[in-house]
C-alpha positions in Angstrom: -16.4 -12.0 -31.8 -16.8 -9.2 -29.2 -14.5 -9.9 -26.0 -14.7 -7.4 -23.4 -12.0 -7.4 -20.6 -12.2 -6.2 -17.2 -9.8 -4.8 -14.8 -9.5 -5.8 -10.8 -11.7 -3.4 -9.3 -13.0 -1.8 -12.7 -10.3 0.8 -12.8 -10.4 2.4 -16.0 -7.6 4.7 -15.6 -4.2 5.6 -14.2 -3.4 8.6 -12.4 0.0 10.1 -11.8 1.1 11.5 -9.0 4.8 13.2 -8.3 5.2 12.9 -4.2 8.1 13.6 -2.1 8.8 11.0 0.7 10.0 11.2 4.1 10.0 8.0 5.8 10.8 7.6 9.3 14.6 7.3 11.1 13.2 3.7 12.5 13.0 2.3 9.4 16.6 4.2 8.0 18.1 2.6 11.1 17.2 -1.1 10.7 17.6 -1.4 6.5 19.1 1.8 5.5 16.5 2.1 3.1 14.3 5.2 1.9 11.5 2.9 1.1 9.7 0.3 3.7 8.1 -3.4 2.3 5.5 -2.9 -0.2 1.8 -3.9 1.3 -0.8 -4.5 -0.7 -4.0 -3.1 0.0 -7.2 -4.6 -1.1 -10.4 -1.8 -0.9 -8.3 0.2 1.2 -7.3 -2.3 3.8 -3.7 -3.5 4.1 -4.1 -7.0 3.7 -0.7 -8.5 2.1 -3.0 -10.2 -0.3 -4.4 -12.3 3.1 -7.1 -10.7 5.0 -5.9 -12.5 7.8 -2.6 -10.8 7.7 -4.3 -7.4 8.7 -1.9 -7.9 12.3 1.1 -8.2 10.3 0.5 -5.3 8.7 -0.1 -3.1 11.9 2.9 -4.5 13.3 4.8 -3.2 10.8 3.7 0.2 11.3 3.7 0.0 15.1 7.3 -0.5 14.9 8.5 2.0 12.3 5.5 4.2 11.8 3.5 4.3 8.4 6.2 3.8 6.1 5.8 4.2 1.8 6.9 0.6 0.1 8.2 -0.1 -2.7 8.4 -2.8 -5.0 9.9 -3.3 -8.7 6.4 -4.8 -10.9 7.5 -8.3 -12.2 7.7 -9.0 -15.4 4.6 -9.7 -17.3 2.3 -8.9 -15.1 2.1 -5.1 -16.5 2.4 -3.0 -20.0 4.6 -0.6 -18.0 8.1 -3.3 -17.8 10.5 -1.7 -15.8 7.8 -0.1 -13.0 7.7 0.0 -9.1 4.5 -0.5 -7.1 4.0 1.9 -4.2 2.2 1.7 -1.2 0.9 4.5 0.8 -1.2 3.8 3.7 -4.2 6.1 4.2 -6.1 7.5 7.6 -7.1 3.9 8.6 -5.1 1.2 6.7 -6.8 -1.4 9.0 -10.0 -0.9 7.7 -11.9 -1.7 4.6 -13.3 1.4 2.7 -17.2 1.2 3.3 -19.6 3.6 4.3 -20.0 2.0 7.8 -16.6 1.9 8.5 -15.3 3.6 11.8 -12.9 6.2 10.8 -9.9 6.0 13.4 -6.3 6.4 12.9 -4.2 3.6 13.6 -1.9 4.2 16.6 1.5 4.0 14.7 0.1 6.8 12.6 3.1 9.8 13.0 1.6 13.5 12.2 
């Protein structure tokens, strides 16, 4: 019997990356944390797993600027037991990738 799986979003490999993070003093202030809440993104557009909570999201950002989340991978759910998801919001988190897609950056967006 041939059973073929398939992964969300076809991704047929994992990439590692070594980063160094500077969140913002806003977010240090209010949870004197280096890491902000873990959003997911769904094809490049922070959604919280909602598309409708694309406003919650942006609030977020608004008030502490883009911000890296973290969050420890429950059990189960992945090979890799005792992993953190991160979240790193791109150029326009608000946005969908697509080829029609305006690019704009989001006003919270610190450079």
């Amino acid at each position: 019997k041939d059973v073929t799986k398939s992964t969300k979003f076809d991704i047929d490999r994992i990439v590692r990356f070594k980063v160094t993070v500077h969140n913002t003093q806003a977010l240090w202030k209010q949870f004197r944390s280096q890491f902000g809440q873990f959003i997911q993104f769904d094809y490049g557009q922070a959604t919280f797993g909602m598309p409708n909570h694309v406003k919650k999201c942006n609030d977020i950002w608004t008030k502490f600027g883009f911000e890296v989340g973290c969050q420890i991978v429950p059990e189960g759910v992945s090979g890799y037991e005792g992993g953190f998801w991160s979240s790193f919001p791109g150029r326009c988190p608000s946005m969908p990738f697509s080829d029609d897609a305006p690019q704009v950056i989001h006003p919270g967006e610190h450079k």
